[in-house]
C-alpha positions in Angstrom: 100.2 266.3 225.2 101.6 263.0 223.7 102.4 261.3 226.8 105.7 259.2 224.5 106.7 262.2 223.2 109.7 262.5 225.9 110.7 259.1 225.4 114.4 258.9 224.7 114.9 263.2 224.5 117.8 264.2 225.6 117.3 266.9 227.9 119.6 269.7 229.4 118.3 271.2 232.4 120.3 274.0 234.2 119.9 274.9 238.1 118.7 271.4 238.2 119.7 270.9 241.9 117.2 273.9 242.6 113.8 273.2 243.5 111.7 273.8 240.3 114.8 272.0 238.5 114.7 269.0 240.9 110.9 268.7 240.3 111.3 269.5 236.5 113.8 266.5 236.4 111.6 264.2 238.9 108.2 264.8 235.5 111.1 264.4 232.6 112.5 261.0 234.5 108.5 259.4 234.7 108.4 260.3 230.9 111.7 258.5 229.9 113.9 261.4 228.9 117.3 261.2 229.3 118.0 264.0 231.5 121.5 266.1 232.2 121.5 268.6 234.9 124.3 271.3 235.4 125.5 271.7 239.2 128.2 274.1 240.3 127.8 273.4 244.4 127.5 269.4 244.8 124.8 269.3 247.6 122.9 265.8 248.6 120.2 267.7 250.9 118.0 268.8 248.0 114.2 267.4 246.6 116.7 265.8 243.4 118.5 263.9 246.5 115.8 263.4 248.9 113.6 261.9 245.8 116.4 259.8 244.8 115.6 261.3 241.3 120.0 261.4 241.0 121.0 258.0 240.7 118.7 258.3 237.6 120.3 260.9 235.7 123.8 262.3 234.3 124.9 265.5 237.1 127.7 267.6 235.7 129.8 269.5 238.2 130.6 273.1 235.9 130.2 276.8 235.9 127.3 277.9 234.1 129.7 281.0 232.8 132.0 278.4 231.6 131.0 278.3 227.7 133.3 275.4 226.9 131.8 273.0 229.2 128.9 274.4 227.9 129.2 274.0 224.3 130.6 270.4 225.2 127.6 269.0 227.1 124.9 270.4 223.8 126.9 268.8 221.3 128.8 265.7 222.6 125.2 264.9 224.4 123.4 265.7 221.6 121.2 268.3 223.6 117.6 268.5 221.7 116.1 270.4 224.8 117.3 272.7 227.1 115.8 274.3 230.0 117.6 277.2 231.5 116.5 277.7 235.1 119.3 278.5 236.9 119.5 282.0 238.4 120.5 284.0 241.6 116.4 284.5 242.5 117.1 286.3 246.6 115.7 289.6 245.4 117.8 290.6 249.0 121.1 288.7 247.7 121.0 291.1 244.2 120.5 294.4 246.6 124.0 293.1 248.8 125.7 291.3 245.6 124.7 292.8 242.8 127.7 291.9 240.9 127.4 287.8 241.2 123.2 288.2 240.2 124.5 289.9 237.0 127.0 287.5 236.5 124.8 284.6 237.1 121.8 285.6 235.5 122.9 287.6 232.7 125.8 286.3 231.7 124.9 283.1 232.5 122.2 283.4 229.8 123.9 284.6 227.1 126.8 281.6 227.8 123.9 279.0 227.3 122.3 280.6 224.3 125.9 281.2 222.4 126.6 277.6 222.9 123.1 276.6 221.8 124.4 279.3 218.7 127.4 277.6 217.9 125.7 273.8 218.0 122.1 274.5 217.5 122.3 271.2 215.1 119.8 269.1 217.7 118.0 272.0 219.4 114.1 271.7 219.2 113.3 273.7 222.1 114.6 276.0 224.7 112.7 277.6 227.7 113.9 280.5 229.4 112.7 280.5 233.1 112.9 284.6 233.8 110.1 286.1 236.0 107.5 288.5 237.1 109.9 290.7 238.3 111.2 291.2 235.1 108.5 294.0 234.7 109.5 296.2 237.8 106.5 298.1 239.7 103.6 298.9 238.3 100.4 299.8 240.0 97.3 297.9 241.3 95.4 299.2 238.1 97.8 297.2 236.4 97.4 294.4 237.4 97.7 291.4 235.6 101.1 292.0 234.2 100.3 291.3 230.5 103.1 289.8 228.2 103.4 293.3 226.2 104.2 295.5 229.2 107.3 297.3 229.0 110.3 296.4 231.3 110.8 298.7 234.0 113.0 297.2 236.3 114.7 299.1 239.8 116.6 297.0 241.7 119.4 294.3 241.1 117.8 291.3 240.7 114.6 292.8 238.9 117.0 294.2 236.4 119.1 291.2 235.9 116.1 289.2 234.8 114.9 291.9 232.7 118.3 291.8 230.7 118.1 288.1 230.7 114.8 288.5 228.5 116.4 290.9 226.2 119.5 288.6 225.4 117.3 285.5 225.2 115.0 287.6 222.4 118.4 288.6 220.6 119.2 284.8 219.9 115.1 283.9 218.8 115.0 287.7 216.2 115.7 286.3 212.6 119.0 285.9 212.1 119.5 283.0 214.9 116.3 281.8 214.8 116.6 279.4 217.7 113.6 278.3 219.4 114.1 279.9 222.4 110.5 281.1 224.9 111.0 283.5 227.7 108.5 282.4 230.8 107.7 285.0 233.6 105.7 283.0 235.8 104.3 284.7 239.7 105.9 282.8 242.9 106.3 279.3 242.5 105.6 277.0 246.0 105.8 273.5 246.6 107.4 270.5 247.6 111.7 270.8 247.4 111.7 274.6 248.2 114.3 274.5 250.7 115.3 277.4 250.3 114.2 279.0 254.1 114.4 282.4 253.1 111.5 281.8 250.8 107.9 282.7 252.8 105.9 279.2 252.6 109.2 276.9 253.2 110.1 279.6 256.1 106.3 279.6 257.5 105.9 275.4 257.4 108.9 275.0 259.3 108.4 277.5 262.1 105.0 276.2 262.3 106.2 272.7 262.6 108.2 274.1 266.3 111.7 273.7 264.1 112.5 277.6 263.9 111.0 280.6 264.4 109.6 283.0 261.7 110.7 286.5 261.4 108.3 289.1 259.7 110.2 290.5 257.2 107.6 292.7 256.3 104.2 294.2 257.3 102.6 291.3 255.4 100.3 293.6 253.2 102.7 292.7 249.7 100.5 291.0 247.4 101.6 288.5 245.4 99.8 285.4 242.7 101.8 281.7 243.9 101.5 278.8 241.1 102.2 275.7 242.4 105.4 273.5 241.2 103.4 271.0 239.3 101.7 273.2 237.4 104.8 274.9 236.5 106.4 271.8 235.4 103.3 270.1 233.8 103.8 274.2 231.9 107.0 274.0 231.2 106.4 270.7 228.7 103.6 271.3 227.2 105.6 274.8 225.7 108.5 273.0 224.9 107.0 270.3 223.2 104.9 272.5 221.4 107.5 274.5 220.2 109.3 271.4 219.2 106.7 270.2 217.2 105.1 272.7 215.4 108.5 274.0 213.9 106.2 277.8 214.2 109.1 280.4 214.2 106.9 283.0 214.9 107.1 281.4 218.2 110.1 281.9 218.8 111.1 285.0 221.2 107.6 285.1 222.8 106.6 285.7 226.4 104.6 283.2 228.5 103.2 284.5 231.6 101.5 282.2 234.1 99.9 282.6 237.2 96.8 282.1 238.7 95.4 285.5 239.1 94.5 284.9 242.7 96.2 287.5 244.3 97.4 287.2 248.1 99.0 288.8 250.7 101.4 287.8 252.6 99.8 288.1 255.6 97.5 285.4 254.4 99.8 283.5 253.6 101.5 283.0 256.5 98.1 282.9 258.3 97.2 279.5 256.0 100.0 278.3 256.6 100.3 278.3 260.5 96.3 277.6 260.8 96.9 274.4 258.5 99.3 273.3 261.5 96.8 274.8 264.1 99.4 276.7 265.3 96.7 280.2 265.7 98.0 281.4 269.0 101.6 281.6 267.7 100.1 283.5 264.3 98.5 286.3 266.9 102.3 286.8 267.6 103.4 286.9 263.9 100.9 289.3 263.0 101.8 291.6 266.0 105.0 291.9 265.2 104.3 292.6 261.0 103.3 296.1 262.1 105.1 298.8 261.2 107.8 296.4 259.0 109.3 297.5 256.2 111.1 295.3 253.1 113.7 297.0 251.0 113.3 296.3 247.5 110.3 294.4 247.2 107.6 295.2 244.6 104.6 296.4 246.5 101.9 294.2 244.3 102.6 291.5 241.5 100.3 289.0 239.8 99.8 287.3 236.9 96.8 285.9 234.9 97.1 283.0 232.4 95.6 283.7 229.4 98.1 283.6 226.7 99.4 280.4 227.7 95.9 279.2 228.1 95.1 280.2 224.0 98.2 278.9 222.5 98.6 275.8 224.6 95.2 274.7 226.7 97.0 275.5 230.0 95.7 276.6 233.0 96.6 275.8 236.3 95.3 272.7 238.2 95.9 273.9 241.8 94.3 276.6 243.8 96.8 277.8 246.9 94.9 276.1 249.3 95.4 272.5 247.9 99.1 273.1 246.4 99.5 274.0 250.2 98.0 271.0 251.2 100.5 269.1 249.5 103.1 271.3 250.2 103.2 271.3 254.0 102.7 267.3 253.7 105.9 266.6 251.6 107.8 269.2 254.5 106.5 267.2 256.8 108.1 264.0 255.7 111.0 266.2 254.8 111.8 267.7 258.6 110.4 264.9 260.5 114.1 264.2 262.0 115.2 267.9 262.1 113.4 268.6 265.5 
């Protein structure tokens, strides 16, 4: 990658308070780009906050349904890149709301894309964040999902991603022809995920003596984490490329990206609390998996990395065990007063 080439872009990230968003803006800031982030709950306890990346770039307090506001910030800004990240992602939140995940992440999308439609003057590049749940449940023989699959989603949130993908396509086909890329990536992990519900965030903190974790499962779900520097590090390299090689026949395709190191979650809660040497407290965890069930979860899911590999030299820098590493450090610093 041309390490200028972000000099002086002006970049539109939405769900920029979120975690990947926060460390999305955190690379984009290093590089110089003049970075504008969408926020709909003002909250100061987030890695954008805690990082001090927000006194360095524009926060606009909006709707992401709100296509006026919208359409403002991409053309008064002059918007050349936009990535759309924001989402309702609690796969539990879509089975009790289904109605505000639709709303967020469907709708959502297609407000973004119709104002990128009406003021594509500037655009270069758009990424699409959807997500491995996009393809629904398929079996272990499966496995890697491959970019060509088809969709079968079941539940709420699966579904709404799914339908995000489809709209997103609509605006690349050949009569818009914007320079959109839909990304499914596995479970991204890292510094900033504060969101506690999440299995890694949930596990550090419990094994730090600040809460205590609650199986929600009987740990034998497998799933493929990528950690959030790789994702980022990702996330420009596609939209850069698509920027500069003008290729239409780009436009509209699927990125997965994973590792294709599959793990369960009961080793990954049992990293986790070793890394703290917190073994005897594990025994307990593990006890009390048995016999758990989760509603709507996808039994297996992970990804390998070989498209984005062939079209942009990508593949992932971090094996779990180091992106945890730094991970549990950066919580560390993070909840050091919350005892």
């Amino acid at each position: 990658m041309d390490n200028n080439y972000w000099k002086g872009k002006n970049v539109f990230i939405t769900g920029i308070n979120g975690f990947i968003g926060g460390n999305l803006a955190k690379l984009l800031n290093k590089k110089g780009a003049n970075i504008f982030g969408l926020i709909r709950n003002p909250n100061n306890k987030t890695f954008l906050h805690f990082e001090g990346i927000d006194k360095d770039i524009v926060l606009i307090n909006g709707d992401l349904c709100d296509k006026e506001l919208i359409s403002r910030i991409i053309s008064e800004e002059q918007i050349d890149t936009v990535f759309h990240l924001a989402a309702q992602v609690e796969v539990g939140v879509g089975i009790e709301n289904p109605y505000l995940t639709f709303e967020t992440n469907v709708r959502g999308t297609y407000t973004i894309l119709e104002a990128i439609r009406l003021y594509p003057k500037n655009i270069k590049s758009v990424v699409v964040a959807s997500s491995d749940k996009a393809y629904g449940s398929y079996g272990i023989e499966m496995m890697p999902y491959q970019e060509d699959y088809p969709l079968i989603p079941k539940y709420p949130y699966d579904t709404s991603k799914a339908c995000a993908d489809l709209v997103a396509k609509s605006y690349a086909n050949d009569i818009y022809k914007l320079p959109i890329v839909v990304t499914r990536f596995s479970n991204i992990f890292g510094p900033g995920q504060l969101n506690f519900s999440a299995i890694i965030p949930d596990g550090i903190r419990s094994a730090l003596g600040i809460s205590k974790f609650i199986p929600r499962g009987d740990g034998k779900a497998i799933r493929d984490f990528i950690y959030v520097e790789d994702v980022c590090d990702l996330y420009l390299r596609i939209s850069e490329n698509i920027a500069k090689s003008e290729d239409e026949s780009l436009y509209g395709e699927i990125f997965n990206a994973g590792t294709n190191s599959p793990i369960s979650m009961k080793e990954v809660i049992s990293k986790v609390f070793t890394s703290l040497n917190q073994e005897e407290e594990l025994q307990v965890i593990i006890n009390a998996m048995k016999g758990k069930t989760t509603q709507g979860e996808i039994d297996i899911q992970y990804m390998d990395y070989k498209k984005v590999n062939k079209f942009f030299d990508w593949s992932p820098s971090h094996d779990f065990d180091s992106g945890l590493s730094k991970t549990i450090e950066w919580f560390k610093k993070y909840l050091k007063d919350k005892k």
